[in-house]
C-alpha positions, 0 to 999 in steps of 0.5 A: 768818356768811352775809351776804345783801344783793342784788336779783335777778329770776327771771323775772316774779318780783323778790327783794330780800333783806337778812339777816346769820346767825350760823354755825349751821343757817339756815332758809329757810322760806315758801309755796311760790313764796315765792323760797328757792329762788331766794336759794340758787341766787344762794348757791351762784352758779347765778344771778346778782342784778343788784345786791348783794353775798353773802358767805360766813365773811368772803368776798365771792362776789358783789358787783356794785359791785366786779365780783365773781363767784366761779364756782360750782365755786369757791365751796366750797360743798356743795348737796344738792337735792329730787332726789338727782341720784346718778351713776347707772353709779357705786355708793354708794362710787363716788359718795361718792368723786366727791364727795372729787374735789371737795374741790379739797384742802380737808379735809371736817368729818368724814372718810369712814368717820365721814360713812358711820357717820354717815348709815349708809350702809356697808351699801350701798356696793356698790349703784347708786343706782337699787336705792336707796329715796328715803331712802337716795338722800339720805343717800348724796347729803348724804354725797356733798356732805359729803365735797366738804369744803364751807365752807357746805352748802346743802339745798333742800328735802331731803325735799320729794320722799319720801313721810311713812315715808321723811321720818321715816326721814331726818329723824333722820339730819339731825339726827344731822349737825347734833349732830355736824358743826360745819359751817354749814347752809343749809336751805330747807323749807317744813315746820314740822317739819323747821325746829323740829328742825333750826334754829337761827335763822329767816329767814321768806321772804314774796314774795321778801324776808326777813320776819323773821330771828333765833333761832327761839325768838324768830321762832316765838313773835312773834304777829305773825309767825303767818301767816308762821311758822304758824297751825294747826301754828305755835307756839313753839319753845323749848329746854330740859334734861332734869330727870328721868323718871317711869318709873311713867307714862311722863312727863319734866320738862323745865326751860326758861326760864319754870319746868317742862314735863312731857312724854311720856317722852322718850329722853334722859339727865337733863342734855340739852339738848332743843328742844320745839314748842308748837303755839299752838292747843294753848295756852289761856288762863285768868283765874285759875289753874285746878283739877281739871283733866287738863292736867299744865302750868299757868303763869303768864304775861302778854300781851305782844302781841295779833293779832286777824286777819281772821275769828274767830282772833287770835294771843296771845303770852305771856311765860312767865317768860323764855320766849314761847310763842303762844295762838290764841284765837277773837276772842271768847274775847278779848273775854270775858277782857277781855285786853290786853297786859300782862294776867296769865294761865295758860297751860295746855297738855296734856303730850301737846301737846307736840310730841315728833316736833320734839323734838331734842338741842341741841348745835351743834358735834361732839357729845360722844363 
């Protein structure tokens, strides 16, 4: 568990977090100037809060009161930034050994050779980094801070520095790791699509504190929440099981919490566990169960919360059985269903709304096989 409760100042700019997360991948998500970074620069003992405490599995590392200030070297843990900062006279190998240098004999997660299969890094052993693409930067970097055998790994942005191919290149790498490694992640983006595959609990960062922090099936479906968690591209994460496949169009069923899903096919065995996002503004609304309609997904639900906003938008969140999603409706279309919480409804949602890019098998913890 990482348990965060400390004031700090970085400049004119003020934190004061409070947040307990269970070991998994935690998100740090917000605007840009929002303070994530600045709360794990405090993690990994590279600033120093005037007041507080921040503990890691059970270990102070920071407490004021008690006069206590773990030196970074000494905090055991792994820190990956935007920027690769690769040795540069080293080759791939060389760097990946001079992050077990570090390990100050800790063992790492996952030995050297299965890190490198990992991150399919081999082919590039021989090489210096500056032959290297962006991506390829990074993953030699992750396997670099892995292999340092951290007890907690923090990533600042990862991709923030790569253009939209390399991001797509790496992103499945990311959550390879986190499907087989069972090693605690910090990870701090400001890309909804990024947090959705890779987490599994939310902290929402607004003006250096902790907005909302917990599961992020929970923090992305509260309406309330909406312009912290997402307007246009924010929604519901959810997680599911694969059921079966409709090979003849090309389409799968996914069973979740609140009933159904059909879904563009998706590359998985009936029985896995897959993490989907349903934008809010890809849900909409209806009195009475619609007919004739293109839409493959119509469900029953009912309001649970409404949050009309300044302008024409208000956010809507739905429980869907044991399920929540979020509907972004215009003011008016409110108004002239007459809703209000507790108010029956079918969502209706496309199949080809469902968001495959954030789709990803779940399994914390080393993955079978």
């Amino acid at each position: 568990m990482l348990e965060l409760d400390f004031r700090m100042r970085a400049g004119e700019f003020a934190l004061d977090v409070r947040l307990a997360a269970p070991a998994g991948v935690l998100a740090l998500f917000g605007r840009s100037g929002a303070g994530k970074t600045s709360i794990v620069r405090a993690i990994a003992g590279l600033a120093r809060p005037h007041a507080g405490r921040i503990a890691v599995a059970g270990e102070t590392l920071f407490d004021a009161a008690r006069g206590i200030d773990v030196p970074a070297e000494r905090r055991g843990l792994g820190y990956v930034f935007q920027a690769a900062r690769l040795v540069p006279h080293l080759s791939v190998a060389g760097n990946l050994r001079y992050g077990m240098r570090r390990a100050r004999g800790r063992s790492p997660a996952a030995g050297y050779d299965e890190i490198v299969a990992l991150l399919d890094i081999g082919p590039l052993a021989a090489r210096r980094p500056a032959t290297l693409s962006g991506g390829e930067r990074q993953r030699v970097a992750i396997g670099r801070a892995l292999l340092a055998a951290p007890r907690l790994l923090l990533m600042d942005e990862p991709l923030a520095s790569l253009d939209a191919a390399r991001k797509a290149e790496l992103l499945p790498y990311l959550d390879r790791l986190r499907r087989a490694l069972a090693l605690p992640v910090v990870y701090v983006s400001h890309a909804l699509d990024e947090v959705v595959r890779l987490a599994d609990t939310l902290a929402l960062v607004d003006a250096g504190r902790i907005a909302a922090c917990g599961p992020i099936d929970e923090i992305t479906a509260r309406a309330d929440l909406g312009p912290l968690a997402g307007r246009f591209e924010g929604g519901a994460a959810m997680d599911a099981t694969v059921v079966r496949h409709d090979d003849a169009f090309a389409l799968t069923t996914l069973a979740f919490a609140g009933g159904e899903l059909t879904v563009p096919k998706v590359d998985a065995p009936p029985g896995t566990g897959i993490r989907v996002r349903i934008r809010a503004r890809d849900v909409m609304l209806a009195t009475v169960r619609p007919a004739g309609l293109s839409a493959r997904n119509i469900l029953p639900a009912h309001v649970v919360a409404l949050e009309p906003e300044p302008g024409p938008f208000a956010e809507v969140a739905l429980a869907v059985g044991g399920a929540r999603l979020r509907a972004r409706l215009t003011r008016a279309a409110v108004a002239d269903l007459d809703l209000g919480v507790g108010s029956p409804v079918w969502a209706v949602i496309k199949a080809v709304a469902v968001d495959r890019a954030g789709a990803a098998r779940i399994s914390y913890g080393r993955a079978d096989g």
